[in-house]
Each structure stands twice: as structure tokens, then as C-alpha cells.
C-alpha positions in Angstrom: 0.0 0.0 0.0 1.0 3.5 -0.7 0.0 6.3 1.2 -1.0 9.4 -1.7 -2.2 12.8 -0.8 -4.2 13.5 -4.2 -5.5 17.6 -3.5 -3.4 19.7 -2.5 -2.9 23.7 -3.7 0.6 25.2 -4.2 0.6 29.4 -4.2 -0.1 29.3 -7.9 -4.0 29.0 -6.9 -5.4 31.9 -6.4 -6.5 30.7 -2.5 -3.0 29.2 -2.1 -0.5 29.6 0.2 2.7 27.7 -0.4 5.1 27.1 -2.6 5.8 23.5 -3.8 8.7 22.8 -1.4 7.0 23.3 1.1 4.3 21.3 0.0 6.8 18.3 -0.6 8.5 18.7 2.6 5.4 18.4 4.2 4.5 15.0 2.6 7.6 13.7 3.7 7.3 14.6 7.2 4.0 12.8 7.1 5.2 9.7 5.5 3.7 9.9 2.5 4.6 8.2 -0.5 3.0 10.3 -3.4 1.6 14.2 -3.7 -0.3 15.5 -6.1 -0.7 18.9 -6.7 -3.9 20.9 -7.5 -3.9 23.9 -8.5 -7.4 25.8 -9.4 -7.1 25.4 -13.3 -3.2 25.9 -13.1 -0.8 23.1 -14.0 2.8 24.4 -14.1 3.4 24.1 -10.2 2.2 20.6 -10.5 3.9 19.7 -13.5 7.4 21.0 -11.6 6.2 19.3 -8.1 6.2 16.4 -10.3 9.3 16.6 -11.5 10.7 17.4 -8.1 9.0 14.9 -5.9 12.0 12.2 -6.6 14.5 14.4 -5.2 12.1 14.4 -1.9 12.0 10.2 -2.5 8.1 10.7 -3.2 6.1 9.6 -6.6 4.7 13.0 -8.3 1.8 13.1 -9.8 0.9 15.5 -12.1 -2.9 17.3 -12.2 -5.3 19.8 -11.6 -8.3 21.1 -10.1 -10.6 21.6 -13.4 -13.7 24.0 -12.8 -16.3 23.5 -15.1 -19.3 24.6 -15.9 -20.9 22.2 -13.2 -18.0 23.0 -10.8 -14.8 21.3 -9.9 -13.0 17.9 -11.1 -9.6 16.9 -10.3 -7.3 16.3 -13.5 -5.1 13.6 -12.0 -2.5 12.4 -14.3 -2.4 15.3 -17.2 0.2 16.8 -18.4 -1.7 20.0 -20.4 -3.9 22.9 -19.1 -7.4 20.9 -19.2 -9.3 24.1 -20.2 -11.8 25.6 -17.3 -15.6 26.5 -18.1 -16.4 23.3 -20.2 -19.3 21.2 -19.7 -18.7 18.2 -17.3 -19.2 15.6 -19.8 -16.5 17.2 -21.9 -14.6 18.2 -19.4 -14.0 14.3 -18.0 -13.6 13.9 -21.9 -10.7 15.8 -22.0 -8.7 14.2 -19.0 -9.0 11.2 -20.5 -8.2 12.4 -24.0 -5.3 13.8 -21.6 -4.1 10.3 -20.3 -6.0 10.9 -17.1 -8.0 10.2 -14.4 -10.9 12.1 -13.3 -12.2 12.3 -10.0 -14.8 14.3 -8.6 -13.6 16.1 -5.1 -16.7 17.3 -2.2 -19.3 16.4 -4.9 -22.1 17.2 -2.7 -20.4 20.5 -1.1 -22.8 23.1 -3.3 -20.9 26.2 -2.0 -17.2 25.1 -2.5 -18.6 24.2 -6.4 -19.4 20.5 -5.6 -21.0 19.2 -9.2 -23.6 17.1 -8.0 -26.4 19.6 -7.9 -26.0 20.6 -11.7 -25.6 17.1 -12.9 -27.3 13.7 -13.3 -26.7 11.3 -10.8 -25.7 9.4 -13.8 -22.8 11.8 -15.1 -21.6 12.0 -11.8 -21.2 8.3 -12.0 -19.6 8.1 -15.1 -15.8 9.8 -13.2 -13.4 7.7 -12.5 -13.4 8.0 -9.0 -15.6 9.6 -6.4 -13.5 11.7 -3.4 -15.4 10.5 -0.4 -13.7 12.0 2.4 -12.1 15.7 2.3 -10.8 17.1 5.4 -12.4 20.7 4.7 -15.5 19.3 6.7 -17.9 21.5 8.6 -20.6 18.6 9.6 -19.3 16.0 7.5 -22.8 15.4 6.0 -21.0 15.9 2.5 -18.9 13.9 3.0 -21.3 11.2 4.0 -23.6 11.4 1.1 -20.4 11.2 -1.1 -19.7 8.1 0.5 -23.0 6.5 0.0 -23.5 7.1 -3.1 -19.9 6.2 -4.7 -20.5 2.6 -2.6 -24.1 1.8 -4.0 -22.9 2.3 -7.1 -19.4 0.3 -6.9 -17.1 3.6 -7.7 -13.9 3.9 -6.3 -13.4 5.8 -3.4 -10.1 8.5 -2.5 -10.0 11.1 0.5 -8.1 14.7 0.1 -7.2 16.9 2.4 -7.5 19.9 -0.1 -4.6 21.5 2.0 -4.6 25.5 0.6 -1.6 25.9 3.3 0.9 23.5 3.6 0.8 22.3 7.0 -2.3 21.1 6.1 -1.4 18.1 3.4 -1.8 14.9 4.6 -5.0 15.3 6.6 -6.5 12.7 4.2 -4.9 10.5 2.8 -6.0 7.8 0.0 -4.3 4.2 1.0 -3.2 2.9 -2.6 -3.2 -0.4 -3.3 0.3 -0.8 -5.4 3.5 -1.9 -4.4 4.7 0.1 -7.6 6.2 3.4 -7.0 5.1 5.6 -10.3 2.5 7.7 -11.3 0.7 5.8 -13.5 0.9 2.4 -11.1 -0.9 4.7 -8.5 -3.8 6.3 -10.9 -4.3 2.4 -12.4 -5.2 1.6 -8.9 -7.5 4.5 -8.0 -9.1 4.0 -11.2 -9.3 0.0 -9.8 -11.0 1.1 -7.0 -7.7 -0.4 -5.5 -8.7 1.9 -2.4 -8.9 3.3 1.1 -9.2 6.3 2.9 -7.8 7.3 6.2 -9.0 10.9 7.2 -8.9 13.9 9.9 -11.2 17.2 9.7 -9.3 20.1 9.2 -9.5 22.3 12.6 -11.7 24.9 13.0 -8.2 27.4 13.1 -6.9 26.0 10.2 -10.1 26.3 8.2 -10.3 29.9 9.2 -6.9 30.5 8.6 -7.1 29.3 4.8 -10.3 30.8 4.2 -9.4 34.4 5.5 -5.9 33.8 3.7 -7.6 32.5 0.6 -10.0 35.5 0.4 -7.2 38.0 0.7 -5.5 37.0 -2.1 -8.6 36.0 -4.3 -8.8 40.5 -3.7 -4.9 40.5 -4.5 -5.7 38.5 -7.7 -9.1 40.2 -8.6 -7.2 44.3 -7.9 -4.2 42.9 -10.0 -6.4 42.0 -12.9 -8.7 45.3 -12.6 -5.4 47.6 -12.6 
């Protein structure tokens, strides 16, 4: 088993914190064995985190956190800008076009863009993987509903701890079942429903803390773009 954190946000989203490094580091002080990074419709830190991860002894693995027209899907295994604002049917179209995997993070969380209430129960279905467990949790009632509906319908299952800061990765963690340290051995098994998830809320400081940070720079971003 390998232990993957599979949402995470570097500083290149526009509610992130952190620079890579210290986004790897962090991984490897929790004994992980794999990080993905994120990024709100941004790949280059993920593509470089990739990259680096080896020189930390941890598997990259390259993505990104799609929003669509529905609202967000994680782009796990790309390697291009998956482009935002698509529907979700061509959206998850696209990842796969892309080589990857698509899984569909707090589904059921309507004001953090979960997709579920602007799709089908049938589209949501079709992902590759449902995220059943983030640590971003106010009553875990989300969370819940993710879970029951990704087991009555068989789907694979992954947790993420959607860290925004970096002290934060590694509250949810998706237990991989692979022996095989690489990318693609890790995203087979996801997609295998080769699964578990091991999971702690986010504290109520933390949460604050990213959401006061995240909303300071979402201004930072929105005057740089007016001016």
C-alpha cells in the first residue's frame, strides 16, 4: 500500500498559500509516499512538483483542479492545461483524451462548487473516482452522502485533504493499493477502486486560517487583474 495525498494547492491558486517545497516537505514529514498537486485550473506548479517529488523520494503526480461549468474535477495524471468553463461531460472527456484520471472532489459540497447539484446522478457516476472523504468538513454530511453514493454504485473511493496551506497536506490520505512506486501504477489503482481512505477534519483554526488567507488573495488577484 501506498500512502497518496491527491489535493493539494501550491501558491499558484489563487487561494493558495505555499510554494511546492513546502508542500513536498510536508509529505515527507507525514510519511507519504506520493503528492499531487492541484492547482485551481493551473498546472505548471504541478507539472514542476512532479518533476521534483523524486528528489524528496516521493512519486509525483501530475494534475489539476478543473472548474467546469458544473464545478470542480480533479485532472489527476495530465500533463496539459485541461481548459476551465467546459461542460462536465467534456470536461471528463478531455482528461482522459489527456491520459487521465478524473475524480470528482466534495461532490455534494454546493458552496465550494461540488457538481452534484447541476448534474445527473448518472454523469456523476460516469468519473473515475468519487472523493469520499475531504478534510475541509464543517458537519461532514457531505462527505457522508459522497460516500454512499460512490459505494451503492461500486465507484472507487479516494480522500483529500484539499490543503490551501501547507501544514495542512496529509489530513486525508488515500491508501493505494500498489506496491509500484510511479505515477501511472498509483492512478491504475485508483481507477481499480484499488482503495482506502484514512481521514482527519481540518481544525476549526486551520479552516479559518485558509479561508481568510484564501479570500485575501482572491482581492490581491481580482485588484491585480482590474489595474
Amino acid at each position: 500500500m501506498l500512502s497518496v495525498e491527491l489535493h493539494s494547492h501550491s501558491s499558484l491558486s489563487y487561494d493558495g498559500r505555499d510554494p511546492i517545497e513546502y508542500l513536498l516537505e510536508q509529505a515527507v514529514a507525514v510519511g507519504l509516499d506520493a503528492l499531487a498537486v492541484t492547482d485551481h485550473d493551473e498546472i505548471d506548479a504541478s507539472l514542476e512538483a512532479a518533476e521534483l517529488a523524486g528528489d524528496y523520494g516521493l512519486v509525483g503526480i501530475p494534475g489539476m483542479e478543473v472548474t467546469c461549468a458544473a464545478g470542480h474535477v480533479l485532472a489527476l495524471g495530465v500533463e496539459e492545461l485541461i481548459p476551465a468553463g467546459l461542460s462536465y461531460d467534456e470536461t471528463l472527456d478531455r482528461i482522459h483524451d489527456a491520459g487521465g484520471i478524473a475524480v470528482v472532489p466534495h461532490p455534494f459540497q454546493k458552496s465550494r462548487h461540488g457538481v452534484a447539484p447541476h448534474i445527473s446522478s448518472a454523469q456523476l457516476a460516469s468519473a473515475d473516482a468519487i472523493e469520499i472523504y475531504n478534510s475541509r468538513l464543517l458537519t461532514g454530511i457531505a462527505n457522508q452522502r459522497a460516500e454512499r453514493f460512490a459505494k451503492r454504485r461500486n465507484l472507487p473511493m479516494t480522500a483529500g485533504s484539499d490543503a490551501h496551506i501547507a501544514e495542512m497536506v496529509g489530513q486525508a490520505v488515500t491508501e493505494v493499493g500498489t506496491d509500484t512506486r510511479s505515477a501511472d501504477a498509483i492512478l491504475s489503482a485508483v481507477a481499480e477502486g484499488r482503495t482506502s481512505v484514512v481521514g482527519n477534519k481540518t481544525p476549526w483554526r486551520i479552516s479559518f486560517r485558509q479561508a481568510a488567507g484564501g479570500a485575501t488573495r482572491r482581492l490581491k488577484h481580482a485588484l491585480t487583474d482590474l489595474f
